[in-house]
C-alpha positions in Angstrom: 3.0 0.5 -11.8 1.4 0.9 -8.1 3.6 3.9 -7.9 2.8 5.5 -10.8 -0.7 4.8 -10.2 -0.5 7.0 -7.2 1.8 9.9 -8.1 -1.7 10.2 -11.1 -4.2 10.3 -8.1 -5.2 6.9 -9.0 -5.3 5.2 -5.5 -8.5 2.7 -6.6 -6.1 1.5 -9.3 -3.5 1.4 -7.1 -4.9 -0.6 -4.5 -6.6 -2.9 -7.1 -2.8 -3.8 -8.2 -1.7 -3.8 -4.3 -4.4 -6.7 -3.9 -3.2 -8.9 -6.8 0.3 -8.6 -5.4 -0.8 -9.9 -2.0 -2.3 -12.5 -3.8 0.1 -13.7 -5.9 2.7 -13.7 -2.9 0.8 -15.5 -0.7 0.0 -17.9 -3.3 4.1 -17.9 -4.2 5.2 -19.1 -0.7 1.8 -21.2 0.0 2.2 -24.9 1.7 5.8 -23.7 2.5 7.7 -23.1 5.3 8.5 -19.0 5.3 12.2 -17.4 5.6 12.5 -14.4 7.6 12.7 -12.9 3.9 9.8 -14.4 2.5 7.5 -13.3 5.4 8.8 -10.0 4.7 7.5 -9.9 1.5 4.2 -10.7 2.6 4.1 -8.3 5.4 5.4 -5.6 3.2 2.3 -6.8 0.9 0.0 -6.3 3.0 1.4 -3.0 4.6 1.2 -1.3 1.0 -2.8 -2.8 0.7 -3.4 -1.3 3.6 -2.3 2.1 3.0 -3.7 2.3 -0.3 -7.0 1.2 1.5 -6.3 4.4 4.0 -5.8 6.5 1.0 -9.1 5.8 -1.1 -11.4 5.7 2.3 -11.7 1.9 2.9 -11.3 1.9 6.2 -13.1 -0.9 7.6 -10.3 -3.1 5.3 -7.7 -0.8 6.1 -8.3 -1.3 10.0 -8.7 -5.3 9.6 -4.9 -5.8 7.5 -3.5 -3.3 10.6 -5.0 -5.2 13.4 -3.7 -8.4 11.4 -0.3 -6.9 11.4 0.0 -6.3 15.2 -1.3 -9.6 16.0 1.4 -11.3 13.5 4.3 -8.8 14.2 4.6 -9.3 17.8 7.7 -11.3 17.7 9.0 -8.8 15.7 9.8 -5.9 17.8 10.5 -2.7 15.8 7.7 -4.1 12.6 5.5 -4.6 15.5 5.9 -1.5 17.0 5.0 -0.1 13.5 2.2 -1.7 13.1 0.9 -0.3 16.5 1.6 3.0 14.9 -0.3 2.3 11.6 -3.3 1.3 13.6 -3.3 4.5 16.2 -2.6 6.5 13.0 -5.9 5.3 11.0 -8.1 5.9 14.4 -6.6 9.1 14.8 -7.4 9.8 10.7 -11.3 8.9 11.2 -11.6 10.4 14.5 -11.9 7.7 16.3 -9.6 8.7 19.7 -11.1 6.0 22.1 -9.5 3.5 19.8 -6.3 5.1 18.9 -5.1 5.0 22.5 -3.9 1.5 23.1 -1.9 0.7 19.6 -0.6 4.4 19.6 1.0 3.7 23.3 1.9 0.6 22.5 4.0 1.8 19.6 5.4 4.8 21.4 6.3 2.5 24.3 8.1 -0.5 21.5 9.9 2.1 20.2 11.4 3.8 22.9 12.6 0.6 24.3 14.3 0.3 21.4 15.6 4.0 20.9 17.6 3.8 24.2 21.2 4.8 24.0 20.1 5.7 19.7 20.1 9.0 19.9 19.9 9.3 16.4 16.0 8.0 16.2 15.3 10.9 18.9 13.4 13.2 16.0 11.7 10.3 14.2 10.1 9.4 18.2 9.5 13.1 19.0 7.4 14.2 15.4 5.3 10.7 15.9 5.0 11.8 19.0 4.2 15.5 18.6 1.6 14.3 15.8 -0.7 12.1 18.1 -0.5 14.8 20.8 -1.4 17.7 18.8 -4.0 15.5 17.2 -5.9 14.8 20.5 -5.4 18.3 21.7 -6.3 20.7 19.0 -9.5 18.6 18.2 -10.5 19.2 22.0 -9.6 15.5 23.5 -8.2 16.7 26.6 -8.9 14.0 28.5 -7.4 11.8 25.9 -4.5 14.0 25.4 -3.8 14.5 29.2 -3.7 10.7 29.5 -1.4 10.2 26.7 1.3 13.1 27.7 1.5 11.6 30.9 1.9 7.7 29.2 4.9 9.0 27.3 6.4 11.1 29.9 6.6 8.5 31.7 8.1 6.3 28.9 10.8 9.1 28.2 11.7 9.2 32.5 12.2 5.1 32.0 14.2 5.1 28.8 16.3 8.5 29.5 16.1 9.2 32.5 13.9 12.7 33.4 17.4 14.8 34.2 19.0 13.8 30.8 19.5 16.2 27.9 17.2 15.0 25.1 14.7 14.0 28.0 14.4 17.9 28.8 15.1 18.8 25.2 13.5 16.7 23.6 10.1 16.0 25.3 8.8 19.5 26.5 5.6 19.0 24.3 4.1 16.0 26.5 4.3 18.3 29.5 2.8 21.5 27.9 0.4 19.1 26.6 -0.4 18.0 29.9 -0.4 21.3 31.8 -2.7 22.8 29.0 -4.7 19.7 28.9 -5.2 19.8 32.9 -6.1 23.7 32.5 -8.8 23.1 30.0 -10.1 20.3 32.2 -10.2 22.3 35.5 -8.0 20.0 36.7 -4.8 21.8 38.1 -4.2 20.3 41.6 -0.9 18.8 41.6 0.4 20.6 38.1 2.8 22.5 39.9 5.1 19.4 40.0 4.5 19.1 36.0 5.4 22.9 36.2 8.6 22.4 37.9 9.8 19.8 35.0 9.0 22.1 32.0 11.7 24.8 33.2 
């Protein structure tokens, strides 16, 4: 039904049903003590509130169920790293870049620990990647932007080392980001070294 609700355009609806779900599965495993199944339910729950709450402008909720999820996924390294990610994402959404800093690194950084030596979650790194940088940088946060190339460069040198393949492949946009970033800035002492990594 939730899904139905949203493939009408009916996201109020759909988040109205999310809540009762939450409800009822909290209320399900209440008093008990919680598999590593059951408190999957309830975080995937939540998750689904809090997306619908994205989707029909509650932010306020939507940013209290994320910030909820990092702090209760942190011994749960690739759901916590997601959560980082949903947070940054709903910052980034309402424009709010200050914000979206720390859980958007935070996830980048999670996640590449675990993506070392899986080069087959390359892509799914790169486009979150490639969407938080284009985000800062195309809506004129080159400061922002500039600090968050150089974060994940630095992220890719310590997981893949800066002469592998998908390192030079791979992650070209955080240095054009960076060079471009600097430029805007006025800030171009030192990019020659940035320069020399791009070729």
């Amino acid at each position: 039904r939730i899904n139905a609700h949203h493939e009408r355009g009916e996201n109020e609806e759909a988040a109205d049903l999310c809540e009762q779900v939450l409800q009822l599965t909290k209320k399900k495993y209440a008093g008990r003590r919680l598999s590593p199944e059951q408190s999957m339910e309830i975080a995937q729950a939540r998750l689904n509130l809090s997306q619908f709450y994205k989707f029909v402008g509650r932010f306020a909720d939507a940013e209290q169920l994320f910030l909820d999820q990092v702090d209760d996924w942190k011994d749960i390294p690739d759901w916590h790293a997601q959560a980082c990610s949903n947070l940054g994402d709903l910052y980034l959404m309402i424009g709010d870049y200050e914000s979206a800093m720390k859980p958007v690194l935070a996830g980048l950084s999670a996640k590449m620990s675990g993506f070392a030596g899986r080069t087959g979650m390359y892509d799914m790194f790169d486009k979150e990647m490639t969407d938080s940088l284009l985000v800062l940088y195309e809506s004129g946060r080159y400061e922002q932007a500039a600090e968050m190339a150089e974060q994940a460069l630095k992220l890719c040198q310590r997981s893949y080392g800066s002469d592998s393949g998908p390192f030079n492949e791979k992650f070209a946009l955080p240095r054009a980001i960076l060079i471009r970033s600097k430029f805007q800035l006025g800030e171009t002492a030192g990019l020659e070294t940035v320069v020399g990594r791009v070729g």
